[in-house]
PQR file of N, CA, C, O and H, with PARSE charges and radii, in Angstrom:
ATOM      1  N   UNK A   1       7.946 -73.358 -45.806 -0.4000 1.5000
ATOM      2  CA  UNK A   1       7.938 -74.404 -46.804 -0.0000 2.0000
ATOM      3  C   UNK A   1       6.797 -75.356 -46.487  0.5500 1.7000
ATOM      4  O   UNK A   1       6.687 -75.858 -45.368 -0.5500 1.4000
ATOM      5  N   UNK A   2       5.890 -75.616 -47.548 -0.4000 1.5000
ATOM      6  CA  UNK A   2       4.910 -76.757 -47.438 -0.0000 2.0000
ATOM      7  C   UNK A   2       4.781 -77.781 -48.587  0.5500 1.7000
ATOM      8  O   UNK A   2       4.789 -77.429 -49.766 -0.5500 1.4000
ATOM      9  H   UNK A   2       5.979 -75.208 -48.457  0.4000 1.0000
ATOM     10  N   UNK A   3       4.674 -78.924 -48.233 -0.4000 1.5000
ATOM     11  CA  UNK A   3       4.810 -80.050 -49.243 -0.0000 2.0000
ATOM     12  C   UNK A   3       3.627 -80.817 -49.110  0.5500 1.7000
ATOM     13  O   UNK A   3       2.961 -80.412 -48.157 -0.5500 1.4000
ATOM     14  H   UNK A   3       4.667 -79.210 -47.274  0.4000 1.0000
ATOM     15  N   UNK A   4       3.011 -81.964 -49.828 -0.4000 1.5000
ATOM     16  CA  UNK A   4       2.042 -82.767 -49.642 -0.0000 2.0000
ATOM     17  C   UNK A   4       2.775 -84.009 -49.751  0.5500 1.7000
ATOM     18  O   UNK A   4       3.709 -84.316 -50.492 -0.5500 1.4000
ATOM     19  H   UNK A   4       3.551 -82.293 -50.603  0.4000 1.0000
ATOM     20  N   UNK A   5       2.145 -84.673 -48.839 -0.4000 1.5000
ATOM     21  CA  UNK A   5       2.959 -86.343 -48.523 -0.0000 2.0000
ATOM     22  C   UNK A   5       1.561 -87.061 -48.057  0.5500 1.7000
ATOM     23  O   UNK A   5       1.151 -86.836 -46.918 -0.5500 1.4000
ATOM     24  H   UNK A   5       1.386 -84.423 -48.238  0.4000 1.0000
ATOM     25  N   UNK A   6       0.983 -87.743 -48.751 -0.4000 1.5000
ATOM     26  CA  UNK A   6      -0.086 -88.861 -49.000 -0.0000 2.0000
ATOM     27  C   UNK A   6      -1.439 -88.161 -48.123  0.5500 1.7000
ATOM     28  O   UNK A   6      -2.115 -88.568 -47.179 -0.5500 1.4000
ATOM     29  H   UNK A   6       1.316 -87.926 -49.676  0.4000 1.0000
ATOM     30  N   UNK A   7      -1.453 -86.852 -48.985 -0.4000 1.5000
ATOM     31  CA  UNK A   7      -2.547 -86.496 -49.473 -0.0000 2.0000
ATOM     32  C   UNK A   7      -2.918 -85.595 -47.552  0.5500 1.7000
ATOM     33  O   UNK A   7      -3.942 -85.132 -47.050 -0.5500 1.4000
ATOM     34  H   UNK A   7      -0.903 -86.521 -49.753  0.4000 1.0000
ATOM     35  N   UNK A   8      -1.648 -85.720 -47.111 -0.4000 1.5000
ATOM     36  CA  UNK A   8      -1.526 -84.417 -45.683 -0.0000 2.0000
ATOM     37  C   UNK A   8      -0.248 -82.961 -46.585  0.5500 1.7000
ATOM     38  O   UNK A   8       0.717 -83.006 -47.348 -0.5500 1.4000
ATOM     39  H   UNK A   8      -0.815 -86.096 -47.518  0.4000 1.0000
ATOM     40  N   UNK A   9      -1.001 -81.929 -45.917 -0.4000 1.5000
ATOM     41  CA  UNK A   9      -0.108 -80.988 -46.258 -0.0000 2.0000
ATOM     42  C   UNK A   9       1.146 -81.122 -44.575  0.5500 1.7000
ATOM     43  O   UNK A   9       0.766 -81.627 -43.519 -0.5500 1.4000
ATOM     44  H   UNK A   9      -1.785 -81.892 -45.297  0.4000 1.0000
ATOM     45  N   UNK A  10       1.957 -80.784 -44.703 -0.4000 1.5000
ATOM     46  CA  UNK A  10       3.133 -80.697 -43.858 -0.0000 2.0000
ATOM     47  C   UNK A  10       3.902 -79.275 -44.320  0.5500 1.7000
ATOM     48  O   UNK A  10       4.293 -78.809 -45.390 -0.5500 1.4000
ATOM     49  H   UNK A  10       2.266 -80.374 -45.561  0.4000 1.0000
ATOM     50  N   UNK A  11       3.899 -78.861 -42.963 -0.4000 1.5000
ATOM     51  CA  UNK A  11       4.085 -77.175 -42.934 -0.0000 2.0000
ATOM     52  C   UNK A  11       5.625 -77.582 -41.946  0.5500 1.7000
ATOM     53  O   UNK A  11       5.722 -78.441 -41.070 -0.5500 1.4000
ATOM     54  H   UNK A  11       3.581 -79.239 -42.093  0.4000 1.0000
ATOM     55  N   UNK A  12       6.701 -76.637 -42.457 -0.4000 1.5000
ATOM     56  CA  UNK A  12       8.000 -76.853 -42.030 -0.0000 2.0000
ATOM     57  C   UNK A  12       8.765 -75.263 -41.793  0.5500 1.7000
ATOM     58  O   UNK A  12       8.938 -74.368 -42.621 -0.5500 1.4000
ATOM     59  H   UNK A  12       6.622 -75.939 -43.168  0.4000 1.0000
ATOM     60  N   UNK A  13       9.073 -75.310 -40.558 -0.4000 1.5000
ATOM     61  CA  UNK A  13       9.750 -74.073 -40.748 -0.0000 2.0000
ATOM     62  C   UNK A  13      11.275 -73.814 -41.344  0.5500 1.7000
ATOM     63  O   UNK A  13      12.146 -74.669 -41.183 -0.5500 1.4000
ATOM     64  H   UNK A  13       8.932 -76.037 -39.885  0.4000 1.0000
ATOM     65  N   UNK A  14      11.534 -72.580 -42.039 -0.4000 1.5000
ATOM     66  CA  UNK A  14      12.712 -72.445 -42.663 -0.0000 2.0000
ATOM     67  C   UNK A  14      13.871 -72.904 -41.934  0.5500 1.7000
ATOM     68  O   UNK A  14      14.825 -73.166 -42.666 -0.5500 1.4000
ATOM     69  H   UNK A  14      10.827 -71.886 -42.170  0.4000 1.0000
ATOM     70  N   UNK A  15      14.063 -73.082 -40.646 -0.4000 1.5000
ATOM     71  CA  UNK A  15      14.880 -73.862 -39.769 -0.0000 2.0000
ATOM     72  C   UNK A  15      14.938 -75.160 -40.283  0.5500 1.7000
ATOM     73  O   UNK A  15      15.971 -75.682 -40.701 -0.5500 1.4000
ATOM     74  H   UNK A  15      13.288 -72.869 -40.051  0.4000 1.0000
ATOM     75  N   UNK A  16      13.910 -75.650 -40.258 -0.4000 1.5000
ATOM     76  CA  UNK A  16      13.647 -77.180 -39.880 -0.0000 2.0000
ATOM     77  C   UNK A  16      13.780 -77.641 -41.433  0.5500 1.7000
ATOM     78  O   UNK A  16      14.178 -78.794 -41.593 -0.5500 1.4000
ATOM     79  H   UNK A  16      13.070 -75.226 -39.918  0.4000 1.0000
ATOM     80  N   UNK A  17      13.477 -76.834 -42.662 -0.4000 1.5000
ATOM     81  CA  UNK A  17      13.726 -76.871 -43.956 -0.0000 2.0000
ATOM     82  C   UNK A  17      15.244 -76.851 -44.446  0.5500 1.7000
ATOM     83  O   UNK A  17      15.460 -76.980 -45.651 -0.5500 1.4000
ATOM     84  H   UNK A  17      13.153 -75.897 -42.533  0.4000 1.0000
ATOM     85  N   UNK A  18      16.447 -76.671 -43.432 -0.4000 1.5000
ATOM     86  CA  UNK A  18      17.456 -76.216 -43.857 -0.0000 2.0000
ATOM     87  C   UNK A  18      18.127 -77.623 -43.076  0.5500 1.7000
ATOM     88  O   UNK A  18      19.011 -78.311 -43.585 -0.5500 1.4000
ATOM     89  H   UNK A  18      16.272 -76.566 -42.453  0.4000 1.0000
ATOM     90  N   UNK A  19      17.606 -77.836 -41.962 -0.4000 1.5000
ATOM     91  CA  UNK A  19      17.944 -79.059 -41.184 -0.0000 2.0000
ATOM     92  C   UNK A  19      17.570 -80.394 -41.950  0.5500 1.7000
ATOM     93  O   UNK A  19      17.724 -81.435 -41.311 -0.5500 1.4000
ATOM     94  H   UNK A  19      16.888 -77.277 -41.548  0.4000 1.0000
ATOM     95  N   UNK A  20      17.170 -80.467 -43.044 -0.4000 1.5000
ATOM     96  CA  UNK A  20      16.472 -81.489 -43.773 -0.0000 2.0000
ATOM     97  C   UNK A  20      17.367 -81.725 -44.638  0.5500 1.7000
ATOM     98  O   UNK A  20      18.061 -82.724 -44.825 -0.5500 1.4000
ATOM     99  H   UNK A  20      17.044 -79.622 -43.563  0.4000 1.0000
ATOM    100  N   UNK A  21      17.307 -80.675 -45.193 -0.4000 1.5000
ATOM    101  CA  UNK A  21      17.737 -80.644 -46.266 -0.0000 2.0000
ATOM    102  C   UNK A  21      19.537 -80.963 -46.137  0.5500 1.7000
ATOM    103  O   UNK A  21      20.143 -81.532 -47.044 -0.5500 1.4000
ATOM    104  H   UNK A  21      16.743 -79.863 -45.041  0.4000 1.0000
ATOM    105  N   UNK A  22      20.090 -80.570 -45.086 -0.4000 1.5000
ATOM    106  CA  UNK A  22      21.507 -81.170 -44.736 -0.0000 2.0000
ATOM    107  C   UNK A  22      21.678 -82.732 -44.256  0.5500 1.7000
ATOM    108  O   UNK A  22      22.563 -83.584 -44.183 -0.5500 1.4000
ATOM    109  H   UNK A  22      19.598 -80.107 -44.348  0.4000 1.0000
ATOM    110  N   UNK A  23      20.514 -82.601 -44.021 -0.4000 1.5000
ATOM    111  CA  UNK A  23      20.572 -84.506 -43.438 -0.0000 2.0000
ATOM    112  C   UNK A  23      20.301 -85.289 -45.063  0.5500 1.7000
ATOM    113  O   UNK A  23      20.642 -86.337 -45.612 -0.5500 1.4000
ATOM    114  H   UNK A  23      19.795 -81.909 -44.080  0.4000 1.0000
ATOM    115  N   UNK A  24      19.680 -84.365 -45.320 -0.4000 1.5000
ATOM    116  CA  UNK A  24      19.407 -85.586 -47.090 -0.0000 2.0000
ATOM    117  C   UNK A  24      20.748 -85.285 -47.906  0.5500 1.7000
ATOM    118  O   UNK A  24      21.112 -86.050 -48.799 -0.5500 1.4000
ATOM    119  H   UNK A  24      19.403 -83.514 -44.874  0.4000 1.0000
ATOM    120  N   UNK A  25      21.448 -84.166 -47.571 -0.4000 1.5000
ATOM    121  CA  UNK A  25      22.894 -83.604 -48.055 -0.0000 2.0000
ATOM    122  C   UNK A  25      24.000 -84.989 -47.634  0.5500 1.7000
ATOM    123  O   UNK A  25      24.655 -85.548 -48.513 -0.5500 1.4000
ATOM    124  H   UNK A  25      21.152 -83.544 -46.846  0.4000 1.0000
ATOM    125  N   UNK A  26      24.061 -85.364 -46.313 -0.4000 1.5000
ATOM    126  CA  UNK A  26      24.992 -86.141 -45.602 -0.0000 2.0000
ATOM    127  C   UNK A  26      24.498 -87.245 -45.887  0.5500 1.7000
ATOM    128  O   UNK A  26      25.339 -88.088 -46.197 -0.5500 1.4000
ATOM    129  H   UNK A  26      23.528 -84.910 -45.598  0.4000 1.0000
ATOM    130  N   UNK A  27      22.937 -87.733 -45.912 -0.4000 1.5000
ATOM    131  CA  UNK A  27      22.911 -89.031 -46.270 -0.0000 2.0000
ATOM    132  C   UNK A  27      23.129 -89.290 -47.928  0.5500 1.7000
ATOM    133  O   UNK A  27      23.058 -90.509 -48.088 -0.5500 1.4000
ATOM    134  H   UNK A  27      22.254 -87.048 -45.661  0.4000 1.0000
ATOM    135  N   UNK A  28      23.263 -88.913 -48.656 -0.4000 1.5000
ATOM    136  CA  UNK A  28      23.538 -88.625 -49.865 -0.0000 2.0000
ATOM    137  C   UNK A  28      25.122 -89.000 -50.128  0.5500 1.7000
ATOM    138  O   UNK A  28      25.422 -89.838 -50.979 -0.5500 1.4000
ATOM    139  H   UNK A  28      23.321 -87.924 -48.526  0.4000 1.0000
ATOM    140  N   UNK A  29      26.000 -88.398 -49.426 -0.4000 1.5000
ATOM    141  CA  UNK A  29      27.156 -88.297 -48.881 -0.0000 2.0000
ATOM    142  C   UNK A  29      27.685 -89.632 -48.957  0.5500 1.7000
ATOM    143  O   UNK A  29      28.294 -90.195 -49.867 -0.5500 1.4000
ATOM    144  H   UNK A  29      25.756 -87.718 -48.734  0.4000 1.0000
ATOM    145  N   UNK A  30      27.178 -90.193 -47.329 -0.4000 1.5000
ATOM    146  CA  UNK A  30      27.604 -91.256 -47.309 -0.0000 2.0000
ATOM    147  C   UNK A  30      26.502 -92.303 -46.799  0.5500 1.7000
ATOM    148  O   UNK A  30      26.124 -92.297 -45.628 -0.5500 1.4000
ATOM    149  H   UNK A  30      26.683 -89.736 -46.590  0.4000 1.0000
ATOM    150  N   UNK A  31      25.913 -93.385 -47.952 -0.4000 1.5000
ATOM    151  CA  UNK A  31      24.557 -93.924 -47.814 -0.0000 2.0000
ATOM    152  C   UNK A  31      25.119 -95.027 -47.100  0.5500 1.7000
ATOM    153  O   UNK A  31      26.322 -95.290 -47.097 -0.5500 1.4000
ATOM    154  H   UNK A  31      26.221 -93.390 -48.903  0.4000 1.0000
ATOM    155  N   UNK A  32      23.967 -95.861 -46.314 -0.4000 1.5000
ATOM    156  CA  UNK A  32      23.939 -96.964 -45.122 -0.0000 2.0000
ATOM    157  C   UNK A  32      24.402 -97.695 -45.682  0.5500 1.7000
ATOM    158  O   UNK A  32      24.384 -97.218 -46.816 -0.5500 1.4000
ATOM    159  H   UNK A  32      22.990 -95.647 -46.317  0.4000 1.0000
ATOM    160  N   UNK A  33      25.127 -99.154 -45.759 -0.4000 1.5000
ATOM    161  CA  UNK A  33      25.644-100.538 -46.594 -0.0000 2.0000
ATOM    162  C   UNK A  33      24.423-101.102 -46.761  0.5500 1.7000
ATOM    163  O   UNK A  33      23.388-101.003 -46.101 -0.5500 1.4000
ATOM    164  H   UNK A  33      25.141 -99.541 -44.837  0.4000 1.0000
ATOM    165  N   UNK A  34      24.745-101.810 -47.910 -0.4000 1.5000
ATOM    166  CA  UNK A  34      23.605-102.302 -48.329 -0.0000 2.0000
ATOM    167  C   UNK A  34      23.348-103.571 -47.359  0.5500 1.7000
ATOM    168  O   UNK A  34      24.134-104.163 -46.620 -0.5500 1.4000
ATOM    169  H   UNK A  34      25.586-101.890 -48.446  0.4000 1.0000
ATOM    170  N   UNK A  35      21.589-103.841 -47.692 -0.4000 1.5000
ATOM    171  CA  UNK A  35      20.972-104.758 -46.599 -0.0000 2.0000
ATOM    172  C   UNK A  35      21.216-106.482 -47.653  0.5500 1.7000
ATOM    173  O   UNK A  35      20.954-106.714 -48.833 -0.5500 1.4000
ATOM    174  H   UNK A  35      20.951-103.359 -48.292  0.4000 1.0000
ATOM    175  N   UNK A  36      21.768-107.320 -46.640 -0.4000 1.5000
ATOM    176  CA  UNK A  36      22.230-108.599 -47.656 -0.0000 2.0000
ATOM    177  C   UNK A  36      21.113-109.365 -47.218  0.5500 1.7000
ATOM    178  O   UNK A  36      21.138-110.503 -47.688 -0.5500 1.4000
ATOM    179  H   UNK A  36      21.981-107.131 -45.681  0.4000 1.0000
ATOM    180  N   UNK A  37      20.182-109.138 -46.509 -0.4000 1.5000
ATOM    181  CA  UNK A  37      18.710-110.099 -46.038 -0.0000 2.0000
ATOM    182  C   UNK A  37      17.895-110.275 -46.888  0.5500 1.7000
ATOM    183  O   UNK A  37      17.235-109.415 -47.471 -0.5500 1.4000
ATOM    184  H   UNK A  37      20.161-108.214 -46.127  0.4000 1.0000
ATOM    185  N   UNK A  38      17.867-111.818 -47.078 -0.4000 1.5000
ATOM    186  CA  UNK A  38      16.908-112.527 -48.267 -0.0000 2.0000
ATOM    187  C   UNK A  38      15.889-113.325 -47.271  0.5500 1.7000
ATOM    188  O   UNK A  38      16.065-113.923 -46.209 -0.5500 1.4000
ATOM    189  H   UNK A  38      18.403-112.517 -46.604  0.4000 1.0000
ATOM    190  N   UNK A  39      15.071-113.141 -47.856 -0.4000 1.5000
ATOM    191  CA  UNK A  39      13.639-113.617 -47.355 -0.0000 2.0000
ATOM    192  C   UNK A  39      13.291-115.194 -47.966  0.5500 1.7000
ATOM    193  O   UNK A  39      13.059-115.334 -49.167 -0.5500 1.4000
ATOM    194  H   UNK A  39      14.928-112.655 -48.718  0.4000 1.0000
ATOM    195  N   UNK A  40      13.283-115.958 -47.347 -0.4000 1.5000
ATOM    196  CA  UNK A  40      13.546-117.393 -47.767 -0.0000 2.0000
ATOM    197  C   UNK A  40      11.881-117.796 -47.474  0.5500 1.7000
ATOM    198  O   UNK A  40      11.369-117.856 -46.356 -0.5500 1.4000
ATOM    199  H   UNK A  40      13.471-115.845 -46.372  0.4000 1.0000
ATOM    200  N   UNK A  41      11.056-118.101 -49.034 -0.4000 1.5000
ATOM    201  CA  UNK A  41       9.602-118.238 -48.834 -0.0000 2.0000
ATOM    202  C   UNK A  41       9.551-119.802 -48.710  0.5500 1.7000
ATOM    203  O   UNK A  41       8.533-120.169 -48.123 -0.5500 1.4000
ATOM    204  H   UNK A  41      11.471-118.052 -49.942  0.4000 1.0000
ATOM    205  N   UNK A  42       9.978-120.325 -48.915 -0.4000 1.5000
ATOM    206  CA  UNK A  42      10.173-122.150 -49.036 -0.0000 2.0000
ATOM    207  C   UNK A  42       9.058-122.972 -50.540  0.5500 1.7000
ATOM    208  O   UNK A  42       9.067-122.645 -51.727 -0.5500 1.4000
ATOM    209  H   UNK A  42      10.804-120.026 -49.392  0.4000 1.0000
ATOM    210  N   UNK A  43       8.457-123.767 -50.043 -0.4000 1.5000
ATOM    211  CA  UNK A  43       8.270-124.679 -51.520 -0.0000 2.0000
ATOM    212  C   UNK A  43       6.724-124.427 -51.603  0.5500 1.7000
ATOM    213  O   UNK A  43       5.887-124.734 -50.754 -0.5500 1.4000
ATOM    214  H   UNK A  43       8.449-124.033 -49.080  0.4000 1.0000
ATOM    215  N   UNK A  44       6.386-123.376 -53.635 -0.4000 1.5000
ATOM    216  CA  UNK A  44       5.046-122.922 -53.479 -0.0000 2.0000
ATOM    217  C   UNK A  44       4.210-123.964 -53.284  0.5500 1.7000
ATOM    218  O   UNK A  44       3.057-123.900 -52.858 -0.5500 1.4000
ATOM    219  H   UNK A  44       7.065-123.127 -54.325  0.4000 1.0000
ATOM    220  N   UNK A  45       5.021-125.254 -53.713 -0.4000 1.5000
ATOM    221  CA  UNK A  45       3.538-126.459 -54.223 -0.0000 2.0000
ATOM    222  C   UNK A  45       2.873-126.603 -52.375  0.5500 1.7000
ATOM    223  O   UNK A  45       1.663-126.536 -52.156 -0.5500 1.4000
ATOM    224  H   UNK A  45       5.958-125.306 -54.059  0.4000 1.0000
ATOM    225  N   UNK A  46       3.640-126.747 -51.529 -0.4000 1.5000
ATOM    226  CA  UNK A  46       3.457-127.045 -50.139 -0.0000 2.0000
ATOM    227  C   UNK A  46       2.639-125.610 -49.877  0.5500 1.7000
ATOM    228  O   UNK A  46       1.433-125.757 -49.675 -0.5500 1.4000
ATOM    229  H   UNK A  46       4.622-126.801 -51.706  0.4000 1.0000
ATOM    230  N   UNK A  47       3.030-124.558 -49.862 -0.4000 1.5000
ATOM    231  CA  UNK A  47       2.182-123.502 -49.506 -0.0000 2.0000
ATOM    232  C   UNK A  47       0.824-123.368 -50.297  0.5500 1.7000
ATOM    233  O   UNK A  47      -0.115-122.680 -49.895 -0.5500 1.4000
ATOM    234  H   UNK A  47       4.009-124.439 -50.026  0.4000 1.0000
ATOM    235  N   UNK A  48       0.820-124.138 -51.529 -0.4000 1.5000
ATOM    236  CA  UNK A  48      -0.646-123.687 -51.895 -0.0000 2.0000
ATOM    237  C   UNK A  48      -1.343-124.973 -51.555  0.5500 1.7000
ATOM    238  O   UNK A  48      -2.445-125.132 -52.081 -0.5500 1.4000
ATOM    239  H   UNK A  48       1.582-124.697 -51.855  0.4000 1.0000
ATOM    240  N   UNK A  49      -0.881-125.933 -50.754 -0.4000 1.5000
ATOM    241  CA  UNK A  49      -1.799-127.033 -50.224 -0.0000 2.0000
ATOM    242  C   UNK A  49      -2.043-126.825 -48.998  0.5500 1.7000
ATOM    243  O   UNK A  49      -3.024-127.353 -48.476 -0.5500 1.4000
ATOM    244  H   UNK A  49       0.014-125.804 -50.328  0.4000 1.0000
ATOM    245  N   UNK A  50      -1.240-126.054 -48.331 -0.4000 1.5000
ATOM    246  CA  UNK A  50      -2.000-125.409 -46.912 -0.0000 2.0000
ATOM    247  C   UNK A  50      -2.899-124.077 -47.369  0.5500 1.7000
ATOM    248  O   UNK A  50      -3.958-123.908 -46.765 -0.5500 1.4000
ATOM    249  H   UNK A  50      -0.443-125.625 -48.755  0.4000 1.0000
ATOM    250  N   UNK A  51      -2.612-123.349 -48.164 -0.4000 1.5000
ATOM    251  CA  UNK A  51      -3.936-122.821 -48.119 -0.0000 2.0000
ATOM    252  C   UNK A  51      -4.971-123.012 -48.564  0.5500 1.7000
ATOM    253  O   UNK A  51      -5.975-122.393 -48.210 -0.5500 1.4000
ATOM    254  H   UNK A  51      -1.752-123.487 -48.655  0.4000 1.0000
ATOM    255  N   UNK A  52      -4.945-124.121 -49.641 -0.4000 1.5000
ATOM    256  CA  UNK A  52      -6.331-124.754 -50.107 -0.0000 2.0000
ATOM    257  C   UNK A  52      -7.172-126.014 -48.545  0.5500 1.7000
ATOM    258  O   UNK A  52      -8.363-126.169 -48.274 -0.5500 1.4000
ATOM    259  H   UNK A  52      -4.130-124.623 -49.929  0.4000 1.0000
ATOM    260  N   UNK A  53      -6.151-126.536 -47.997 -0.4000 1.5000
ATOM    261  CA  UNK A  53      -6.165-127.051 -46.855 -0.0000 2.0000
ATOM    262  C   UNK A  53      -6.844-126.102 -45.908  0.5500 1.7000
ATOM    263  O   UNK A  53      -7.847-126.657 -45.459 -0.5500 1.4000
ATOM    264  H   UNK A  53      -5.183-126.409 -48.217  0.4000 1.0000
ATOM    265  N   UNK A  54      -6.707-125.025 -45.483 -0.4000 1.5000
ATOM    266  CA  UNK A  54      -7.227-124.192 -44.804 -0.0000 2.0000
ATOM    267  C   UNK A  54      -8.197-123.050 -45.295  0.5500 1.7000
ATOM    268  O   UNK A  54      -8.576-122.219 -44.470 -0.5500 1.4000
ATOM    269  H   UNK A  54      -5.892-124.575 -45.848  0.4000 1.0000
ATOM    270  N   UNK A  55      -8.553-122.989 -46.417 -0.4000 1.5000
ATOM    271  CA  UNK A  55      -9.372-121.962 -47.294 -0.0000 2.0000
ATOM    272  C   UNK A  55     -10.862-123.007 -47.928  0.5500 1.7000
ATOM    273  O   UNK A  55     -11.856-122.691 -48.583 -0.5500 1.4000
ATOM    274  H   UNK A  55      -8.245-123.664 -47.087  0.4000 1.0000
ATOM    275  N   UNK A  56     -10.532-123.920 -47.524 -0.4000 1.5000
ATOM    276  CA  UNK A  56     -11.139-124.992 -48.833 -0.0000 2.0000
ATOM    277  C   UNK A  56     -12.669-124.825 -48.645  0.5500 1.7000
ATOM    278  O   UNK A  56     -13.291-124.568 -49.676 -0.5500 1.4000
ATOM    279  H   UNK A  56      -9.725-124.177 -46.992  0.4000 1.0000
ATOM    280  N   UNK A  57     -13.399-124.934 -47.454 -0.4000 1.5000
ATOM    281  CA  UNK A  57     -14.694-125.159 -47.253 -0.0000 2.0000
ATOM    282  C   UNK A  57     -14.945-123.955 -46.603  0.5500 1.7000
ATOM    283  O   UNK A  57     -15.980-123.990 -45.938 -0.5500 1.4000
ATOM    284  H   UNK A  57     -12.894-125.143 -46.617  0.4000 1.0000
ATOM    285  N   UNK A  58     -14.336-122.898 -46.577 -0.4000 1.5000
ATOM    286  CA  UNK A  58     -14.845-121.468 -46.459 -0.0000 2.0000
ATOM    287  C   UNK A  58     -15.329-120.611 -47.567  0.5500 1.7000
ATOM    288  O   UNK A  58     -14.733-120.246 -48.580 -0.5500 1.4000
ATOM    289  H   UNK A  58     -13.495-122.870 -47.117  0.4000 1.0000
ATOM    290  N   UNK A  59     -16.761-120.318 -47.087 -0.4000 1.5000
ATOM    291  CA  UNK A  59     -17.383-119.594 -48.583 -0.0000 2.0000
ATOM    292  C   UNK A  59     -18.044-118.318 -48.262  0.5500 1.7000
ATOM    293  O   UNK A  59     -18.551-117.643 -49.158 -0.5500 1.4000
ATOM    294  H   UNK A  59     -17.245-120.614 -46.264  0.4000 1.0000
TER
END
């Protein structure tokens, strides 16, 4: 079995094709809990005055 994955070919043997394919079987099955992590960016007006603050006289 050969597939292309970002522009590499990946060569798999019929073993290792059957071993895959049961792990994507079981994770399928029963998938991980979902992730409850929120990414907290804080206040844009403050972030775009530090980067005009720090960007400003670079040309």
């Amino acid at each position: 079995m050969a597939t292309e994955s970002i522009g590499q070919t990946v060569y798999l043997t019929n073993e290792m094709a059957d071993r895959m394919i049961e792990q994507i079987k079981q994770f399928d099955a029963n998938p991980p809990a979902p992730n409850n992590f929120e990414l907290k960016w804080g206040d844009p007006v403050k972030f775009a005055k530090a980067l005009e603050k720090k960007y400003a006289n670079e040309k």
